[in-house]
C-alpha distance (Angstrom), angle and dihedral (degrees) to the residues before:
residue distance angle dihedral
X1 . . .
X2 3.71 . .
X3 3.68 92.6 .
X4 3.66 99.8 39.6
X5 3.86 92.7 64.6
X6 4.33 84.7 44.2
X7 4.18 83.1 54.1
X8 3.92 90.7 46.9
X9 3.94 91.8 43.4
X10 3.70 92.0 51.7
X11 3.63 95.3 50.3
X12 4.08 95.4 44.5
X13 4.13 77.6 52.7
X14 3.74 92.4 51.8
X15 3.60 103.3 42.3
X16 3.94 92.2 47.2
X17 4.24 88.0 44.1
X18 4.54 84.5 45.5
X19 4.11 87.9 50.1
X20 3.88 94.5 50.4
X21 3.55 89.7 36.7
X22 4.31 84.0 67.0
X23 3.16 104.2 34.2
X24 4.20 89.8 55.9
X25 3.55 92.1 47.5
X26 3.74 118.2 22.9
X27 3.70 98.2 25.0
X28 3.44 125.0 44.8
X29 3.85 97.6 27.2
X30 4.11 90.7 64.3
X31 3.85 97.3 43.6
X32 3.82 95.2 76.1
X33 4.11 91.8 85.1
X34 3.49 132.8 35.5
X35 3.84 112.8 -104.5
X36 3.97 113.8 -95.6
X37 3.79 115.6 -88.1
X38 3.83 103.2 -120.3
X39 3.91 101.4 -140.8
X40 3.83 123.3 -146.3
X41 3.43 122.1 -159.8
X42 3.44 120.3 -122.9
X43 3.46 128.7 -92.2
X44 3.86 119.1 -113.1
């Protein structure tokens, strides 16, 4: 039982550390400019 709430805790611990992990560096450094507009040229 003991170690089934030490397996749960450690997950809870990594998900939570995994979530900051993204938002610090895939998330909030990218958001400060639009995405480039990927223009197409026309058809003829």
């Amino acid at each position: 039982m003991r170690l089934l709430m030490m397996l749960i805790l450690a997950l809870m611990i990594t998900s939570v550390i995994g979530i900051l992990g993204v938002q610090m560096f895939g998330g909030s450094g990218n958001n400060d400019k639009p995405p480039d507009v990927i223009q197409q040229p026309e058809p003829k």
